[in-house]
C-alpha positions in Angstrom: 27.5 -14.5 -13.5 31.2 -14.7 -12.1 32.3 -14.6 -15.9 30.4 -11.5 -16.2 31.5 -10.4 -12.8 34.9 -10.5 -13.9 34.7 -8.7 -17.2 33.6 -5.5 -15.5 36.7 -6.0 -13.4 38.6 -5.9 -16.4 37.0 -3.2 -17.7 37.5 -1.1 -14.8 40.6 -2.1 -14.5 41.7 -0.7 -18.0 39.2 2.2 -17.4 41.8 3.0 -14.1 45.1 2.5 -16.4 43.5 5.4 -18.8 42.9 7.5 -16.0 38.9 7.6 -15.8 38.3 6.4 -12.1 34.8 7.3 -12.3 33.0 3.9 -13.5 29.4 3.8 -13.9 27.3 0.9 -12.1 24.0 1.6 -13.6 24.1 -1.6 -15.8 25.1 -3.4 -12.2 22.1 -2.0 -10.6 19.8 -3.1 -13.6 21.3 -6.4 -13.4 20.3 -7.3 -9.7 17.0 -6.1 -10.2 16.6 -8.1 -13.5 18.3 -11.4 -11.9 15.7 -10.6 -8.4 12.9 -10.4 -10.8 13.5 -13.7 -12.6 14.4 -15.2 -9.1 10.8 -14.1 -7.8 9.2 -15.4 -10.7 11.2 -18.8 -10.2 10.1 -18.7 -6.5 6.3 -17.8 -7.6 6.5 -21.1 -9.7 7.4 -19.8 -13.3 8.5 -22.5 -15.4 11.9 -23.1 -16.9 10.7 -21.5 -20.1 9.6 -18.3 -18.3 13.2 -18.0 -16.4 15.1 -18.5 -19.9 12.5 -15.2 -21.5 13.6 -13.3 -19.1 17.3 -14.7 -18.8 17.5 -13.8 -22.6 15.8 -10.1 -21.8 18.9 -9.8 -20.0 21.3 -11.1 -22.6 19.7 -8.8 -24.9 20.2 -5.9 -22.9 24.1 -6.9 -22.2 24.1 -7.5 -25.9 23.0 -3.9 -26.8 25.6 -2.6 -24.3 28.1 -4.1 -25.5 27.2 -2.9 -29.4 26.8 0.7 -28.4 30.1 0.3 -26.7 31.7 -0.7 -29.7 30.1 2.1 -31.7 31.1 4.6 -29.4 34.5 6.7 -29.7 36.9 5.0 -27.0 40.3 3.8 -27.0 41.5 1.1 -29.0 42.6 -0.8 -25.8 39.3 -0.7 -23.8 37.5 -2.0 -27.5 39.3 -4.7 -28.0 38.4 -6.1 -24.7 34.7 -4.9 -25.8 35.1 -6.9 -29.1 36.5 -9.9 -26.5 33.9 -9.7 -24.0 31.1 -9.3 -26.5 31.9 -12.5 -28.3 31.5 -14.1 -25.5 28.2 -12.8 -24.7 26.6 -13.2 -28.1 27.7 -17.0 -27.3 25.8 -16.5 -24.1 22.6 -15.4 -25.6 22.4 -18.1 -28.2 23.3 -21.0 -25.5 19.8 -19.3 -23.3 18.0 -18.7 -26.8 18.7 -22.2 -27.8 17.8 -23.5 -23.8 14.6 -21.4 -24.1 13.5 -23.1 -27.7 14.4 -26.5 -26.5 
């Protein structure tokens, strides 16, 4: 999560630098209710195998962000941090895939 944290910091960052102050946090507000859900269910007594399917939800949301990102028409500086960033999440979602299989 503070990995995560901190790539929307850079991405707002370079968002500022090209002049487009107006960041969107509707991908912040679906994270916090996804991570509360999976919390409750943790609380509730969900096993580890539940957390991880719904941990990986979440991975494959931020995955499909990040791929329509790419796809989208934005400035080479702001998708190379995309390209960086979603390697990094891809590696994410196969550590939890892998976790949730194990």
């Amino acid at each position: 999560s503070l990995k995560r944290g901190r790539f929307a910091v850079e991405l707002e960052e370079a968002s500022t630098r090209l002049g487009d102050v107006d960041a969107s946090d509707t991908g912040t507000v679906a994270g916090v209710m996804h991570r509360a859900w999976f919390e409750l269910k943790g609380d509730l007594g969900a096993g580890n195998h539940e957390i991880l399917v719904s941990v990986e939800q979440g991975e494959d949301r931020a995955k499909k962000g990040y791929e329509d990102a790419m796809n989208a028409a934005l400035p080479e500086m702001l998708l190379a941090i995309i390209r960086e960033q979603y390697a990094s999440v891809k590696a994410a979602h196969g550590r939890v895939r892998d976790w949730r299989d194990g």
